[in-house]
C-alpha positions in Angstrom: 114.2 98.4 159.2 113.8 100.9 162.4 110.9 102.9 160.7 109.0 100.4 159.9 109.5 97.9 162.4 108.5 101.4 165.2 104.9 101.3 163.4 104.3 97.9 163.4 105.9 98.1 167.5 103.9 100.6 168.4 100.8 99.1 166.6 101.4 95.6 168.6 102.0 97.5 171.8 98.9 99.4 171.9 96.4 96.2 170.7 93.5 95.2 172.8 93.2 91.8 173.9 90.0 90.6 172.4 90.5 92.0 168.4 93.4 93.8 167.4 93.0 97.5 166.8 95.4 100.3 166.2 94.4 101.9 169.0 97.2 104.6 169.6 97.8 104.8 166.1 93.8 106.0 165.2 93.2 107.7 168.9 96.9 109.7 168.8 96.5 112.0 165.6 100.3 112.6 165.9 101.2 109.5 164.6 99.1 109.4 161.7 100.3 113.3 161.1 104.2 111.7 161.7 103.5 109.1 159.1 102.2 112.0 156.7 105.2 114.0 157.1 107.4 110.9 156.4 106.1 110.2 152.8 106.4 113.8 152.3 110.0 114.0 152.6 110.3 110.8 151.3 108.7 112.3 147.8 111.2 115.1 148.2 114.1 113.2 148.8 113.6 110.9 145.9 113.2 114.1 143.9 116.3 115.1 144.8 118.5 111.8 143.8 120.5 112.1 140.7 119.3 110.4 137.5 116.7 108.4 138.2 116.0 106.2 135.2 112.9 105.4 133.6 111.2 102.4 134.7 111.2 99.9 131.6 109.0 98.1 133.3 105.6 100.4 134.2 105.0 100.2 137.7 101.4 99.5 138.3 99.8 102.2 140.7 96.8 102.4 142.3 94.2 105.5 141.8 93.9 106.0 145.3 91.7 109.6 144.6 88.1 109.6 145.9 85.4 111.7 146.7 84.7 112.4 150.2 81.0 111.6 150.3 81.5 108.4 148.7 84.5 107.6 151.1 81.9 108.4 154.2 79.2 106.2 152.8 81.5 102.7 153.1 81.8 100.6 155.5 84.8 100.0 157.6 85.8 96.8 156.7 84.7 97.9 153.3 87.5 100.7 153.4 90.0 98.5 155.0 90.1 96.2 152.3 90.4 98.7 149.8 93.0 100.2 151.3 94.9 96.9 151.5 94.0 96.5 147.9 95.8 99.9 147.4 98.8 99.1 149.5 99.3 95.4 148.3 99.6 97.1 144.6 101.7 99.8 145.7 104.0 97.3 147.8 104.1 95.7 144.4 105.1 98.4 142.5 108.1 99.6 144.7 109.2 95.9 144.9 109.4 95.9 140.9 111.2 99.3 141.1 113.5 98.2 143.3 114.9 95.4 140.9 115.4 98.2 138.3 116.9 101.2 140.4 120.9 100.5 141.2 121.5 104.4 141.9 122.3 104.1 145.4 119.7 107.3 146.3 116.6 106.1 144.7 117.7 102.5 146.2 117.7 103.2 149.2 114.5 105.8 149.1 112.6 102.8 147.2 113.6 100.7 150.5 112.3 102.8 152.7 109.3 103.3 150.5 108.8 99.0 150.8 109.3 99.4 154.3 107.0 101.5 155.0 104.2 100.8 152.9 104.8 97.2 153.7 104.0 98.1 157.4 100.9 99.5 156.7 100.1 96.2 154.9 100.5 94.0 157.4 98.9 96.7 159.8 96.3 96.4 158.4 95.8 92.6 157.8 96.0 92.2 162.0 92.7 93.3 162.5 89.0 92.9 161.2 85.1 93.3 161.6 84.3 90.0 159.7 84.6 86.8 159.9 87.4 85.5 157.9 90.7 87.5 156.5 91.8 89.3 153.9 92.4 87.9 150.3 94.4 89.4 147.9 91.9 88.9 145.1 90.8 92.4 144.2 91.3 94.5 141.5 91.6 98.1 142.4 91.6 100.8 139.6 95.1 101.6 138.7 97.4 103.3 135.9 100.9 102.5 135.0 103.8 105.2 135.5 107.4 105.0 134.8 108.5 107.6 136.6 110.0 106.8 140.0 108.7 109.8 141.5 104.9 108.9 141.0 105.6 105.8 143.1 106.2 108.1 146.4 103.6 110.5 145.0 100.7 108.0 145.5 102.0 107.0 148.1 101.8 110.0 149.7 98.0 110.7 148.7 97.1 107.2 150.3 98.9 108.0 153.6 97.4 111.2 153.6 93.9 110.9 152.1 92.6 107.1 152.5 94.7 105.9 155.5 94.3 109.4 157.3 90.2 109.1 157.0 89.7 106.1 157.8 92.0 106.0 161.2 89.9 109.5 161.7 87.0 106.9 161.0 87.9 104.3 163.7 88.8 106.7 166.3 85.3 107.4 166.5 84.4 104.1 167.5 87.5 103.1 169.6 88.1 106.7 171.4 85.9 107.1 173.6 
């Protein structure tokens, strides 16, 4: 899985030795503007497969919409662990998907979702600013869709709302 396994390389590659931090990833805004781009045309190119059906099974999305002033007041670790709340639903989701798509377009656009929202995942499991890991035992808000395309779409607004603050977040303290 090239894309995936390149952001998860180049996350490993640029760690410092005491804790892990994505350090090229926050302090190299191209990367996260790359990764942006990527779920963009993902969205589009799953728009443009060929009969998508209708999930029969609702996939089980997290809202991942927030206000800005309410995103600046939290913490760090606070936002970390809500955006691996996020991401371990969406990962979810697309995984559930995947067992119900067999057009060979959304497949492999669902794949590539897993992939790379997957990445992010474990990304963001490799570091933290408290003693003690992550566990999976939250409850973020969420809705249920059916419609394959929503997947990608939120998605999208995590890469480039949540995910995009809060490596704008870090690099202020790891940039300098």
């Amino acid at each position: 899985s090239p894309p995936g396994l390149l952001l998860l390389t180049s996350f490993l590659l640029h760690v410092k030795e005491d804790r892990a931090s994505p350090t090229r990833l926050v302090c190299d805004n191209r990367l996260i503007q790359k990764y942006i781009v990527e779920a963009k045309d993902m969205e589009t190119r799953v728009g443009q497969c060929q009969a998508l059906p209708v999930l029969s099974c609702p996939a089980v999305l997290p809202l991942v919409d927030f206000t800005f002033q309410q995103w600046k007041s939290k913490l760090n670790e606070t936002k970390r662990r809500e955006i691996l709340c996020d991401l371990a639903l969406l990962v979810g989701a697309v995984a559930g998907a995947q067992g119900q798509v067999s057009e060979e377009c959304g497949a492999r656009q669902l794949s590539q979702l897993y992939r790379h929202a997957n990445s992010f995942f474990l990304l963001l499991q490799t570091f933290s600013w408290e003693a003690g890991h992550w566990e999976p035992s939250c409850s973020p808000h969420s809705m249920e869709q059916t419609h394959i395309t929503s997947i990608f779409l939120t998605y999208r607004q995590l890469v480039q709302g949540k995910l995009r603050f809060f490596f704008k977040d870090l690099a202020k303290v790891l940039c300098k």
